[in-house]
GUVEXMAR-326860 format. One record per residue: x, y, z of N, C-alpha, C, O in turn. Coordinates in pm, whole numbers, plus 50000, padded with zeros to 5 digits. Layout:
BEGIN
XYZXYZXYZXYZ
...
***
This chain:
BEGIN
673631607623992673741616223876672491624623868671341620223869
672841636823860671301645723831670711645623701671171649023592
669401640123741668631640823590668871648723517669511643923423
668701659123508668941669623433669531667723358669121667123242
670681665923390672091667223306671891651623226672331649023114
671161642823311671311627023251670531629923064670781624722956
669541640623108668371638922953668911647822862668201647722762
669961656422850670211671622813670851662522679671281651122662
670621675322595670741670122447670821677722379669821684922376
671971681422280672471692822200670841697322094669921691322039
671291711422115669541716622039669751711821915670931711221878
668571706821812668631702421670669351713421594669181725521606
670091707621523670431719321401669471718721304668951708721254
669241732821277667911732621190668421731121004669541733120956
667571728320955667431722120823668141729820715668651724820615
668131742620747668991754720665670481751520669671291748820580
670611753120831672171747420821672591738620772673561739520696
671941726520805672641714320747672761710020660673271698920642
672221719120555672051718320406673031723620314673611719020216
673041738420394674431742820342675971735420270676281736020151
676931727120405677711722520356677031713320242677631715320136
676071704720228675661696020112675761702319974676221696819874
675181717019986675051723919878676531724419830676971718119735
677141731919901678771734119887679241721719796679581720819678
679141714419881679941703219792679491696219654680231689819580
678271698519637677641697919486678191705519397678751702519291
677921719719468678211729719351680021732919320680481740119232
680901723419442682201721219348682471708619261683431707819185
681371697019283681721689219200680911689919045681271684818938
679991696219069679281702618953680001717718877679411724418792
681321720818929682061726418859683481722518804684001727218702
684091711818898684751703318866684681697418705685461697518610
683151691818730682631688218652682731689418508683061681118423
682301704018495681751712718368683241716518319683541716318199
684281720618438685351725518382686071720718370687041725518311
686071706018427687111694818381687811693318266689041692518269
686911692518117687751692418012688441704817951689431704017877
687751718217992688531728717971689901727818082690971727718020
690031727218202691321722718270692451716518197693651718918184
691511706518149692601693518090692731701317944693691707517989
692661704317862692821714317732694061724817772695181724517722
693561734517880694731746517915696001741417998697101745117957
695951733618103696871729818178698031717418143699071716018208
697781711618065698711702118032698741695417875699591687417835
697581700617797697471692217685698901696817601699341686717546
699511705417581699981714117472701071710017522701151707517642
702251708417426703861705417448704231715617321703911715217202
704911723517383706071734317246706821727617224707501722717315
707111723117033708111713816936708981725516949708361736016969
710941726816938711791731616929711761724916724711561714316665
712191742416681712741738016536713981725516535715171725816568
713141714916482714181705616445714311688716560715221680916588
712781690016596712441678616686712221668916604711651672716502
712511655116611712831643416566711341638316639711221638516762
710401634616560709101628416620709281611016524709231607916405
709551601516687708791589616580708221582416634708221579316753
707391577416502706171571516481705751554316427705971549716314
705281549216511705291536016478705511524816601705541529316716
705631514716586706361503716664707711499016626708091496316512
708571498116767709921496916734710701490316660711921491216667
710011482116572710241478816398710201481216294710771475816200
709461490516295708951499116169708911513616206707721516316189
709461524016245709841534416289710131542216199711291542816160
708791552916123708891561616028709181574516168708781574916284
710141584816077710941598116168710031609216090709791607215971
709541620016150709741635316086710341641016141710481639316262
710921650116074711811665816164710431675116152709741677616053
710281679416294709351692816259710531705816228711701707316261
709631713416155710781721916060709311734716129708091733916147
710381744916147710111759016212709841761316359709891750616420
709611770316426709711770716553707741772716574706931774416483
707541772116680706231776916764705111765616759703981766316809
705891751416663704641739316689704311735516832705161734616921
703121733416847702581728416966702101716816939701531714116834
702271710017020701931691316997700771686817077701031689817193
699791682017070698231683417135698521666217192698311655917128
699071667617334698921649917349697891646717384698121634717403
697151647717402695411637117398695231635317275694271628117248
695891640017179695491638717032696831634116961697161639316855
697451625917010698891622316959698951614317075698471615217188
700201600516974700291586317048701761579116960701491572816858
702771579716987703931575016929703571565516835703701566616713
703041554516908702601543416801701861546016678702261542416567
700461554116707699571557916588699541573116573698901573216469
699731584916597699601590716565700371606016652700651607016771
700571617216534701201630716587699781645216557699411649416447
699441648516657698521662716599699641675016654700011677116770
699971681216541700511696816588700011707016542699951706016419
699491719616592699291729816550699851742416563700221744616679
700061752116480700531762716483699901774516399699691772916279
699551787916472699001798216389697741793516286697841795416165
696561787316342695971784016215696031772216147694991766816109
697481765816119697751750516070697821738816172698371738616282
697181730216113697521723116167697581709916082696971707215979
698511702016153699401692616055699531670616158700261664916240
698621668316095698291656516159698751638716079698191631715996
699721637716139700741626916119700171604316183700461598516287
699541600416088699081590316117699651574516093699101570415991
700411565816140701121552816084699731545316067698841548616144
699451535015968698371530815907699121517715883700191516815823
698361506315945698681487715915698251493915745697841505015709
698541482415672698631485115532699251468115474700311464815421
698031460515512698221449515467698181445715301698751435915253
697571453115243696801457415124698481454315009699691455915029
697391448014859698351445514792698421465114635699101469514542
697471467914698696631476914623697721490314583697361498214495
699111492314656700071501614672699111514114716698121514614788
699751522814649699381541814703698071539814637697171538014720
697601539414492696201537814492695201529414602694131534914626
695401520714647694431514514716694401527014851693281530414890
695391532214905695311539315042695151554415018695201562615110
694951557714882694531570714840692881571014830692031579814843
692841554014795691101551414765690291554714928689161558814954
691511550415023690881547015130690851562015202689921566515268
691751566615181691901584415210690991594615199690711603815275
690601591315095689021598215005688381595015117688371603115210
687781583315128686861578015196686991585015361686061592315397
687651583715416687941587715543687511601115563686591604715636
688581611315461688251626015474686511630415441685961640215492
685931622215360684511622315361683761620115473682721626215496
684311610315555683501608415656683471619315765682541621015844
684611626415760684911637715826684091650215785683531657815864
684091651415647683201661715607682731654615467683451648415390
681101657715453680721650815354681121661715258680651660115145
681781671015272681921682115131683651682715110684211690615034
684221673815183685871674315164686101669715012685461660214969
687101677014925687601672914842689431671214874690211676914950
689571658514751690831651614812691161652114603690571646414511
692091659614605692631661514441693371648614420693641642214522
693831642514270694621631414238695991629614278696701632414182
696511626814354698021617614389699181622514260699171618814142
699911629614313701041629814236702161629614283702431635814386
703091621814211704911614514279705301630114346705101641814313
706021622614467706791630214610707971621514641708111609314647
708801631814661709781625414764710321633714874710731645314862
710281627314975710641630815113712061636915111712781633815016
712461644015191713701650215248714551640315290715771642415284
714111629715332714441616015430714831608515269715731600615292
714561608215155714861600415065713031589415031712911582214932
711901591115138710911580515108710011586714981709811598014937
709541572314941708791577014815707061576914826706451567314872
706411589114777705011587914830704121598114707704791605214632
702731597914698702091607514688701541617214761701341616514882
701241628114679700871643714771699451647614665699351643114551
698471656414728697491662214657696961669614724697091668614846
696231679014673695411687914733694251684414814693451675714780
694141691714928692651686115032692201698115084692741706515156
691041697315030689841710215126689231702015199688941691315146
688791704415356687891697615456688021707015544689061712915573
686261709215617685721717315698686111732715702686271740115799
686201735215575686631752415545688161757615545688701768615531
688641743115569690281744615533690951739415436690371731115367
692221742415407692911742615266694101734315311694521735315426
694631726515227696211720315229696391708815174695851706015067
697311699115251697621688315162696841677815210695951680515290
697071663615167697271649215207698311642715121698201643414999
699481635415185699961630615135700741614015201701141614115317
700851604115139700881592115166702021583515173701791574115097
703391581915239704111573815232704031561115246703361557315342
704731549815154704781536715156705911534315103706301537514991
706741525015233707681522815241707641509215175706861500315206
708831508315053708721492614988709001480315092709771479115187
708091472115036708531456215123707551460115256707541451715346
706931469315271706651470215437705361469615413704991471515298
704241466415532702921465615519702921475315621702591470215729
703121485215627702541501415646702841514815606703791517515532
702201521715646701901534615541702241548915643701991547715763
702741560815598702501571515645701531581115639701811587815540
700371586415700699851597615630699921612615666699871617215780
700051619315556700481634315667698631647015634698171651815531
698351647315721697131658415653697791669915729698301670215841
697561683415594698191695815697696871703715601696521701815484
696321713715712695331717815717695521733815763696131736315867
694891746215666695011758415731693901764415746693011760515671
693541775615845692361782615801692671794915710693711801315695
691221796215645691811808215587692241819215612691951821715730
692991830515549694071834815556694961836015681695151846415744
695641819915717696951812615751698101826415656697991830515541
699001829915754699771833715668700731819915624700701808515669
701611826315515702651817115415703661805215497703741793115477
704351813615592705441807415684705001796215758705801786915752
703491792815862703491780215905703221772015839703611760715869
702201774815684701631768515617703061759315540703281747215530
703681769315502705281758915448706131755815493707091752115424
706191755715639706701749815744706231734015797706871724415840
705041736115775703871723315785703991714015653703811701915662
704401722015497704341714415420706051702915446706171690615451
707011712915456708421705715535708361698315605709181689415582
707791696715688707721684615851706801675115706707271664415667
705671680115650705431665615575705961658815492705711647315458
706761666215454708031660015338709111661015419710001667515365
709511655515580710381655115620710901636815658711861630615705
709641634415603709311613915654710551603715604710951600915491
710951599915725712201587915625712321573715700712731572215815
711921564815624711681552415682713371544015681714321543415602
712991537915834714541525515866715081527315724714281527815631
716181528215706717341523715630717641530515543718461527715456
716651546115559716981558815455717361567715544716801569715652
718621575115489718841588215480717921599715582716711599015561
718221606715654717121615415752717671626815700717251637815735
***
């Protein structure tokens, strides 16, 4: 065998090059990265509600229904969960649907007390007005009141279904000037709630 050829040895790649691909692949996972949760926001979060979608909520024993009422709701699933909870928004409103254990002997006052409390924690400047008798489209019986939080306007209102140890809550929320139509479209889907063995 000729020496030559026995010692021969590919020339070094110099330090510039080989750095390159390294760089490359940083700077897509460092964009990956950054744009990951905007991806996940535009590409799949959003589901369009058809006027007159049947959403329910709960475990398959206790199964409170709404009808969403008007067309163009969008349903945010990273932020919605059959069991505990519905977020939809439309134009400005948005209208957020929560099932609540409700072991409590305390009725609608005790979970209006607890309501306050919550929306405070959300904004220490939220006001939550006094509870006054509602009834659902569905036939359920609940309170409704006025709620300002984080520069928006609308309701909260609370279903409790008799005999049951849980609760509905509906918060619908607008910015200001929301025109009229989603805002009372949003108030409908919350007065659309009807628990097992009532009327839908």
């Amino acid at each position: 065998m000729d020496s030559a050829s026995a010692t021969r040895h590919s020339p070094p790649r110099s330090f510039r090059s080989a750095r390159w691909p390294v760089v490359g692949v940083l700077l897509v996972m460092a964009a990956l990265t950054a744009g990951w949760p905007l991806i996940d926001q535009t590409l799949d979060n959003g589901e369009g509600l058809r006027d007159g979608t049947i959403l329910e909520l709960g475990p398959a024993d206790d199964i409170a229904t709404l009808r969403v009422v008007g067309p163009g709701w969008v349903l945010s699933k990273s932020a919605s969960d059959p069991d505990s909870a519905y977020t939809l928004s439309r134009d400005g409103v948005e209208l957020v649907a929560d099932y609540v254990d409700f072991p409590g002997t305390g009725g609608v006052a005790e979970l209006w007390t607890g309501l306050r409390k919550v929306q405070s924690v959300a904004d220490g400047d939220s006001r939550l007005g006094s509870p006054r008798p509602v009834i659902s489209a569905g036939g359920a019986v609940g309170r409704t009141g006025a709620l300002i939080r984080d520069g928006r306007a609308g309701s909260a209102t609370v279903w409790l279904p008799p005999g049951r140890s849980y609760a509905v809550e509906v918060i619908v929320l607008a910015e200001p000037g929301t025109g009229p139509g989603p805002l009372a479209d949003a108030t409908a889907t919350a007065r659309s709630v009807s628990f097992p063995g009532e009327r839908l």
